[in-house]
VEXDREN-2710 file (C-alpha; in Angstrom, 1 decimal):
% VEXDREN-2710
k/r/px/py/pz
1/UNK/142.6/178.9/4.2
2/UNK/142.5/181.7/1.5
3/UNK/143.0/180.2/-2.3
4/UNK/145.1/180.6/-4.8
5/UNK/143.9/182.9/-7.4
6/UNK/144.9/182.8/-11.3
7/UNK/143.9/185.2/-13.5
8/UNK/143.2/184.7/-17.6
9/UNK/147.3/185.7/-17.9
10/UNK/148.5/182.6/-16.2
11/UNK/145.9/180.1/-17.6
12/UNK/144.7/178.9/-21.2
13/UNK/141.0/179.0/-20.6
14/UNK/138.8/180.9/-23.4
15/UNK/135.0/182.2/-22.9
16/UNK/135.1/181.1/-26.4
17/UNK/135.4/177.4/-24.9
18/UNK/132.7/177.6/-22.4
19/UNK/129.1/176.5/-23.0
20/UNK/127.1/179.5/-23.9
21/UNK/124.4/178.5/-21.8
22/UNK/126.3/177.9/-18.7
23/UNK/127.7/181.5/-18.9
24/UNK/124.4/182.4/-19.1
25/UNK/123.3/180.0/-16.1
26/UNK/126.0/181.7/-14.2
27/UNK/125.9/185.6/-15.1
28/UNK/122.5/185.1/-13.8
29/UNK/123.2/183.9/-10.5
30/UNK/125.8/186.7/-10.0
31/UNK/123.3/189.3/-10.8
32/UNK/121.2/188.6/-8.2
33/UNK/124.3/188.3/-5.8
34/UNK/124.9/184.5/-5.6
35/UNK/128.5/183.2/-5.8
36/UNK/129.0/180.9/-9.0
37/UNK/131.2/178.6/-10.6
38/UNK/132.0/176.2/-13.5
39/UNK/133.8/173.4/-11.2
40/UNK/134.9/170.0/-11.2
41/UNK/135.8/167.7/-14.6
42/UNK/134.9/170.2/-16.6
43/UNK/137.3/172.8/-15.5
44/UNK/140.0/170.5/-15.7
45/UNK/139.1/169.4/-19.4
46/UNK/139.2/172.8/-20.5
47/UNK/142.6/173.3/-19.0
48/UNK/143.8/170.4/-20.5
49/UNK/142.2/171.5/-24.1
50/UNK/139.8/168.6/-24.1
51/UNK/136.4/169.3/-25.1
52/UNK/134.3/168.8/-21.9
53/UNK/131.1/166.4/-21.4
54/UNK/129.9/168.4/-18.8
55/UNK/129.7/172.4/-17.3
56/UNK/128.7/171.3/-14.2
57/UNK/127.8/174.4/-12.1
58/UNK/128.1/175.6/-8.2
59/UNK/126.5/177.9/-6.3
60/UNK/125.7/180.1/-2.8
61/UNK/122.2/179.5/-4.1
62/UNK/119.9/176.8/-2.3
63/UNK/118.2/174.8/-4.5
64/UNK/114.5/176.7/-3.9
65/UNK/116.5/180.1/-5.0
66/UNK/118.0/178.3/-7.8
67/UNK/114.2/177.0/-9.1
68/UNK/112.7/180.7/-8.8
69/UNK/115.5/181.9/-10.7
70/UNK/114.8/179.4/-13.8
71/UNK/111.6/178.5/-15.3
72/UNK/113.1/176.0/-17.1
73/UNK/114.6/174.2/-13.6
74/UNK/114.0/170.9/-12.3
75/UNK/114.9/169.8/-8.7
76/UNK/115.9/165.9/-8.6
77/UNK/117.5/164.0/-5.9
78/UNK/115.8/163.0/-2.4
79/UNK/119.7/162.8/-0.3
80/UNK/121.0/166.1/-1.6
81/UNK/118.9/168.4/-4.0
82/UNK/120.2/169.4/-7.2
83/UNK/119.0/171.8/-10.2
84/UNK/118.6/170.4/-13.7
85/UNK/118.8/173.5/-16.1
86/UNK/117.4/172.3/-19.6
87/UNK/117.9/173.9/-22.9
88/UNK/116.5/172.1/-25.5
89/UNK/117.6/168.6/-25.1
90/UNK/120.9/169.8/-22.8
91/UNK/121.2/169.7/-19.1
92/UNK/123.2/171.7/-16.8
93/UNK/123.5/170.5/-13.3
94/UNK/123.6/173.3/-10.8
95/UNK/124.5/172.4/-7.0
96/UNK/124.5/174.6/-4.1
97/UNK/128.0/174.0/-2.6
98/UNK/128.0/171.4/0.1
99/UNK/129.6/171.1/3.7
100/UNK/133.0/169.0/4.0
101/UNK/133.4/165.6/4.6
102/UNK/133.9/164.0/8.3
103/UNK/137.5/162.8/9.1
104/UNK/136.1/159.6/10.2
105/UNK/138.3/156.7/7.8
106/UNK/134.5/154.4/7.6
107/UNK/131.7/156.9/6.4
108/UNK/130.5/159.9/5.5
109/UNK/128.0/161.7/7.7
110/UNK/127.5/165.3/6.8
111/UNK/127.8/164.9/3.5
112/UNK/124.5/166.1/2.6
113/UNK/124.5/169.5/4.5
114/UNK/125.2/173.1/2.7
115/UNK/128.6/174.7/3.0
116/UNK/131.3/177.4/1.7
117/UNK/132.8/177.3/-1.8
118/UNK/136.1/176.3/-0.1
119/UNK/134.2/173.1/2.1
120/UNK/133.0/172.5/-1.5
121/UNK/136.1/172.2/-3.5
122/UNK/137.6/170.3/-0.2
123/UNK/134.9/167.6/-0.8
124/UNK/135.9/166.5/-4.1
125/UNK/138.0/163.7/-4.8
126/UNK/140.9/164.6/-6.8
127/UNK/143.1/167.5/-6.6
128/UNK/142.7/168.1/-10.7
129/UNK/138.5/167.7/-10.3
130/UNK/138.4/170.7/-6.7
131/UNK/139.0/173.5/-9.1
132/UNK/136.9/176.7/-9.3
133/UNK/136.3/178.9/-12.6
134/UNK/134.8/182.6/-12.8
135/UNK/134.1/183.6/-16.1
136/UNK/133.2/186.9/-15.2
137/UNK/136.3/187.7/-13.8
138/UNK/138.2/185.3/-15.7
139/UNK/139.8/183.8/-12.7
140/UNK/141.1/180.1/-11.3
141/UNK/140.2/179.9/-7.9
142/UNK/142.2/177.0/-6.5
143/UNK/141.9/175.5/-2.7
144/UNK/144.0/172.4/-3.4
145/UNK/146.7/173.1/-5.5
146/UNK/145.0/171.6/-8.5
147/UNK/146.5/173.7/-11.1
148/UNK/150.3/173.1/-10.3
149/UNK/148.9/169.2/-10.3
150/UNK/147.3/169.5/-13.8
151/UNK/150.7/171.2/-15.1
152/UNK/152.8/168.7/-13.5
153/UNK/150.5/166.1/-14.9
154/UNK/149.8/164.3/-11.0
155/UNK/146.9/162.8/-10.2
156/UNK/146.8/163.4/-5.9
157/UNK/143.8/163.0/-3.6
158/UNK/142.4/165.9/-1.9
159/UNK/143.4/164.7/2.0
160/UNK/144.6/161.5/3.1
161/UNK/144.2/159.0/0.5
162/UNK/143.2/156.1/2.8
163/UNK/140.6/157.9/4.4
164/UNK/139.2/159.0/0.9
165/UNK/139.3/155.8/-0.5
166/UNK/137.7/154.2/2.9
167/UNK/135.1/156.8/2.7
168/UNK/134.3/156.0/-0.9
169/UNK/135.8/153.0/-2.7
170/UNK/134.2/153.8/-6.1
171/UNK/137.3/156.7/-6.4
172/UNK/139.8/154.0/-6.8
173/UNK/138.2/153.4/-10.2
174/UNK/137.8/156.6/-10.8
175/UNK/141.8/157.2/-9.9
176/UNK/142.7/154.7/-12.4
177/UNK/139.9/155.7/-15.1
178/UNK/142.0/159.5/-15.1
179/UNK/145.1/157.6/-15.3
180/UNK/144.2/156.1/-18.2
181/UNK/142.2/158.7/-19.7
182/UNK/144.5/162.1/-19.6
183/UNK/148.1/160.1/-19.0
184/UNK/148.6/161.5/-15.8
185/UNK/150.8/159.7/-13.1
186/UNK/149.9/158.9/-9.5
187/UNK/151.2/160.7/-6.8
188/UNK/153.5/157.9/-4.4
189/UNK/151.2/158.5/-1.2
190/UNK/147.7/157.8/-3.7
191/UNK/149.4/155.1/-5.3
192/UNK/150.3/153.4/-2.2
193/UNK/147.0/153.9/-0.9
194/UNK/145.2/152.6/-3.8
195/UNK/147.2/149.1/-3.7
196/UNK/146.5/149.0/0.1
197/UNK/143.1/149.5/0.1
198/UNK/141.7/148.1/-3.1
199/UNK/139.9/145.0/-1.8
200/UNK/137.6/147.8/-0.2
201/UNK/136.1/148.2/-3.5
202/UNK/134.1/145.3/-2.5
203/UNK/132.4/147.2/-0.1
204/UNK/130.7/149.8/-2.5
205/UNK/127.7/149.2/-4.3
206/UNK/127.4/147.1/-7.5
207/UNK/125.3/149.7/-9.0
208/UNK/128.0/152.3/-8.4
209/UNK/130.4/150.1/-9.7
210/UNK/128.7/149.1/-12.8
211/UNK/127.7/153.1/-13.4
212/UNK/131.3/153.9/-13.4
213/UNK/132.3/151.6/-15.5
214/UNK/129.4/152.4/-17.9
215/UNK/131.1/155.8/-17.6
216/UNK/134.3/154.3/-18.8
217/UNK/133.2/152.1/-21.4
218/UNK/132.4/155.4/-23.3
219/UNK/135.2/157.8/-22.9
220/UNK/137.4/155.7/-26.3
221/UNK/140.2/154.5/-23.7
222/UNK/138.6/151.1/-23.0
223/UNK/141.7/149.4/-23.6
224/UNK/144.2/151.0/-21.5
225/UNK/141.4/151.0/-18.6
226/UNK/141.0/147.7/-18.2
227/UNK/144.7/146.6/-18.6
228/UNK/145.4/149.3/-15.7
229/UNK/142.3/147.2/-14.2
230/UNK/144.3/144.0/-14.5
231/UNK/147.6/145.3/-13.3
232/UNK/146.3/146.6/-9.9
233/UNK/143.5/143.8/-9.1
234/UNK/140.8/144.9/-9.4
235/UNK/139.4/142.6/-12.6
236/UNK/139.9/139.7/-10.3
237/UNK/138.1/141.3/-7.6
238/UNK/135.1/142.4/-9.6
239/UNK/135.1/140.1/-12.8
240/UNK/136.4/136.9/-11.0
241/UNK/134.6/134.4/-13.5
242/UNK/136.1/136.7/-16.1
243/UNK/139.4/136.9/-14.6
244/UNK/140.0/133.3/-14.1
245/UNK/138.6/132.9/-17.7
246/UNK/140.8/134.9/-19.8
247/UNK/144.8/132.6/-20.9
248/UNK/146.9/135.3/-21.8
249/UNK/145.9/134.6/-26.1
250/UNK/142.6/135.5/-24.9
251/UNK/143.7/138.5/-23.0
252/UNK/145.5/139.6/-25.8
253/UNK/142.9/139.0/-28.2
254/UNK/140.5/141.1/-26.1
255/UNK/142.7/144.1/-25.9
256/UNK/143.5/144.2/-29.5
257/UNK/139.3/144.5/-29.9
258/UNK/138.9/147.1/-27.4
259/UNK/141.9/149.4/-29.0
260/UNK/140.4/148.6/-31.9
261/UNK/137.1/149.5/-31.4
262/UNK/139.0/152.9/-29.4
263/UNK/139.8/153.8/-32.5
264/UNK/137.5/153.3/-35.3
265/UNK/134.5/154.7/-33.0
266/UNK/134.1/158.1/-34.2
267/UNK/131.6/159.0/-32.1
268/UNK/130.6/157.7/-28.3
269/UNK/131.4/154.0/-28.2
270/UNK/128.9/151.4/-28.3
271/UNK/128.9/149.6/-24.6
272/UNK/127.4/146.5/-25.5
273/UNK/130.0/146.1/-28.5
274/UNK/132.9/146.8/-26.1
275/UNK/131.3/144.1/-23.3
276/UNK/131.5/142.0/-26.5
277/UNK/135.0/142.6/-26.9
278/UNK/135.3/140.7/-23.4
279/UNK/132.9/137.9/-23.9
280/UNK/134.0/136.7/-27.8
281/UNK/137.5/135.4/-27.4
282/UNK/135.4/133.2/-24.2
283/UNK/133.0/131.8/-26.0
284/UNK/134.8/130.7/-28.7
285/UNK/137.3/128.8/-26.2
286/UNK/133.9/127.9/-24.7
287/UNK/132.9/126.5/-28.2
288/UNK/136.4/124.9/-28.9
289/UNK/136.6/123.2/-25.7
290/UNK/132.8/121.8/-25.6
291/UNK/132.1/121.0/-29.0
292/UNK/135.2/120.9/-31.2
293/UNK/138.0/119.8/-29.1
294/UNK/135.3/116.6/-29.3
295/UNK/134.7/116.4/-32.9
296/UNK/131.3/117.7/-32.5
297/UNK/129.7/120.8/-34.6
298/UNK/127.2/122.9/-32.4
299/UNK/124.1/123.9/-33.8
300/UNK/123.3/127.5/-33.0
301/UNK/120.8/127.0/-30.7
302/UNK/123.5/125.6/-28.7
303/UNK/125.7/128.6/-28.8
304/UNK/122.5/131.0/-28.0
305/UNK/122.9/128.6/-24.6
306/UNK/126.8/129.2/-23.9
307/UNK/126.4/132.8/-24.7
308/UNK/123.2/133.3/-22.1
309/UNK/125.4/131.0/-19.6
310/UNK/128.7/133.0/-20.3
311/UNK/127.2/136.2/-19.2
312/UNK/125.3/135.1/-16.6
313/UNK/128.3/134.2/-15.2
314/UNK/130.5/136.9/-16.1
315/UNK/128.2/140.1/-16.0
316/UNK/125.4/138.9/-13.9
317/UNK/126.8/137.3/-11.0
318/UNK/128.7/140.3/-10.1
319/UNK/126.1/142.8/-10.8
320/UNK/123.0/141.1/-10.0
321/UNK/120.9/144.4/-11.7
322/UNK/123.1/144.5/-15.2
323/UNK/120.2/145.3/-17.5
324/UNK/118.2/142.9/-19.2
325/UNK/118.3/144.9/-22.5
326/UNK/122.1/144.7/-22.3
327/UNK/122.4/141.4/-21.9
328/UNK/120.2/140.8/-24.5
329/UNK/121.9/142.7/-27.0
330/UNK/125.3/141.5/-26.3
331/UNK/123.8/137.7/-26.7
332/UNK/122.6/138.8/-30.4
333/UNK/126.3/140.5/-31.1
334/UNK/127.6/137.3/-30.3
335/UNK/125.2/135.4/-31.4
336/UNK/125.2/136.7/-35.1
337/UNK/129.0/136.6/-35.0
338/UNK/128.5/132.5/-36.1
339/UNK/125.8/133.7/-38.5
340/UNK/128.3/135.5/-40.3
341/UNK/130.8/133.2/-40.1
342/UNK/129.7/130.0/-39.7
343/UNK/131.8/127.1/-37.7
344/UNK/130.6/124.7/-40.6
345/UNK/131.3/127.3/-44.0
346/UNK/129.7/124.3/-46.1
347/UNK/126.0/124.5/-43.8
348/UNK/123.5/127.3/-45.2
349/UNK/122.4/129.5/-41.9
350/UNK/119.7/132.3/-42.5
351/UNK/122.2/134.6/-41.9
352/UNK/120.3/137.1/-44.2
353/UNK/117.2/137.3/-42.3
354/UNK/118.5/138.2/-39.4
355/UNK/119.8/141.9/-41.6
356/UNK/115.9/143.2/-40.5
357/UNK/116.6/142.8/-36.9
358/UNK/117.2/146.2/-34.8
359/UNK/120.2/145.1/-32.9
360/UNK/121.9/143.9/-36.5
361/UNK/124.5/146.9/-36.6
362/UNK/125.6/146.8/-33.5
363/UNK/126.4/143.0/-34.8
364/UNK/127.9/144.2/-38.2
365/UNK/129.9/147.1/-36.3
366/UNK/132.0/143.7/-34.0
367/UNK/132.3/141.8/-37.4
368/UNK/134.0/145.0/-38.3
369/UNK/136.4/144.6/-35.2
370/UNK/137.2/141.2/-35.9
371/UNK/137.6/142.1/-39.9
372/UNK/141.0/143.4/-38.8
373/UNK/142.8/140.4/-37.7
374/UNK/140.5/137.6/-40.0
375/UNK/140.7/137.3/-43.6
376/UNK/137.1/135.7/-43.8
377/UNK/135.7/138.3/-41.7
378/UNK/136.9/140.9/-43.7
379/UNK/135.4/139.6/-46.5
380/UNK/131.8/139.5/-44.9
381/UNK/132.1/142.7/-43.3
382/UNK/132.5/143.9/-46.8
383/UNK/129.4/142.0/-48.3
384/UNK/126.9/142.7/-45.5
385/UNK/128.1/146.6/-45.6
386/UNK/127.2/146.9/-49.1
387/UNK/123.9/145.4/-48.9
388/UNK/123.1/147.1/-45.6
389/UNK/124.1/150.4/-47.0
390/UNK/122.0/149.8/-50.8
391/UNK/119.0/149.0/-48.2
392/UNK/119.6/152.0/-46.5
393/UNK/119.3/153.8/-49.8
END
């Protein structure tokens, strides 16, 4: 099927706004009579006037004629070869474009084979993500009517939905990550789909999972992900321990930290901090229930133990690979949240000491959180800020 073609008079899109080295990346290609694209994600973001994360390139080019093109390529991948482009300390990803994907509702099988721009586009999950850009001619070239879905703000499947998501659970999360991310609303026939199909997500690899979430956890709309998480399922399905955890104070307490922390982060957010987000309002009903509700005053060798049990059960039993380093960070965050403010404000703590340790900021940045809705945390945020910063000097 012939594509839709839009030229620079019916769309907003700039050279100015386009990486200078994938231009260059692409112009090259051309010249020596490959087909080229911009494509997927960041397309759309530059459509939508959103700086993109990635210019993510596709080509007639194998991945051989790609390599003796650049000296400054690297081939990765085992399944499916793709070309890293580096400049500096940027990457471009360049992939020939690949075959379409099997009709079967289970798999994918062919999914790894070399095919036509259009087979290409076809491939790709969304509608809004299966667009093509030529900067040379300045043209849209659009297979799947993902331009009249971007202007009518619709997030729609490329195909059946239930066959998509049965071939690949992970793009239910990524439905719902778009949804929050750009505001978009779900076409009726995904939507349905998506609440039909969503225990399938079980299927799919933890690693995927927890990569796309990782993904998430750093694109500032943390917050309005995970309540769309909560409203379709899929926290209980992934986060059970979690799930059956959070009363609706604690709920609400989360959320308030995660759009919180949305906010203030000026740059990339901090992952661990926002896990932390999740975990605090637990462990403190973990603390309440176990220690105080009994008239006892843990020590904070005894919180170090809830904390390491908390996310073993929370972010560890799910995702039996969630890095050590991780976990071990977010137990410090936590950890150093009842150095700051102590349970028992009359007990001295060495809660100075702990200023030389490498992971403190990322404890002083959640303080910071919580300085918005306590009093007494506002006042030690404000202490340890000032000496941190006269240290720094």
């Amino acid at each position: 099927m012939p594509p839709k073609i839009f030229l620079d008079s019916s769309h907003p899109i700039s050279e100015k706004t386009i990486d200078s080295d994938a231009l260059k990346v692409i112009h090259r290609l051309k010249r020596h009579g490959y087909s080229a694209y911009l494509v997927g994600g960041g397309v759309r973001d530059l459509l939508l006037n959103i700086p993109p994360k990635d210019f993510d390139i596709a080509t007639s080019a194998k991945p051989d004629e790609i390599r003796a093109l650049f000296r400054n390529c690297l081939l990765i991948g085992k399944r499916f070869r793709l070309a890293h482009i580096r400049f500096g300390n940027k990457v471009l990803e360049v992939s020939t474009f690949r075959a379409g994907q099997t009709k079967d509702a289970n798999f994918i099988t062919n999914d790894n084979e070399f095919g036509t721009e259009e087979e290409d586009a076809m491939r790709r999950d969304f509608t809004i993500n299966g667009l093509l850009y030529d900067p040379e001619e300045h043209a849209i070239i659009d297979y799947v009517k993902g331009l009249k879905d971007i202007e009518n703000r619709i997030l729609r499947t490329i195909g059946n939905p239930t066959i998509r998501f049965c071939q690949d659970p992970v793009r239910m999360i990524r439905l719902i990550k778009f949804q929050a991310r750009i505001d978009f609303s779900i076409e009726e026939e995904t939507q349905k789909a998506l609440k039909e199909n969503i225990e399938e997500i079980l299927k799919s690899s933890p690693d995927r999972i927890l990569g796309e979430l990782f993904k998430i956890l750093e694109t500032k709309v943390s917050s309005k992900f995970f309540k769309l998480m909560d409203e379709y399922g899929f926290t209980h399905l992934l986060f059970p321990q979690l799930a059956n955890s959070l009363d609706v104070a604690s709920k609400e307490q989360t959320h308030q930290f995660l759009q919180l922390a949305d906010q203030q982060e000026i740059h990339q957010p901090e992952k661990n901090v926002l896990l932390a987000c999740f975990l605090f309002p637990l462990l403190e009903r973990k603390i309440q229930t176990a220690y105080l509700d009994q008239d006892k005053m843990p020590h904070l060798g005894e919180i170090y133990s809830l904390t390491k049990d908390l996310i073993r059960d929370t972010l560890v039993a799910p995702f039996p690979r969630f890095p050590r380093w991780m976990r071990e960070t977010i137990a410090f965050i936590l950890n150093a949240q009842y150095r700051f403010t102590p349970l028992d404000p009359n007990k001295k703590n060495r809660k100075f000491k702990m200023m030389g340790h490498k992971k403190f900021p990322l404890a002083l940045r959640f303080l910071g959180l919580r300085s918005f809705v306590d009093d007494r945390c506002a006042r030690e945020y404000s202490k340890f800020r000032r000496i941190n910063n006269r240290n720094k000097i």
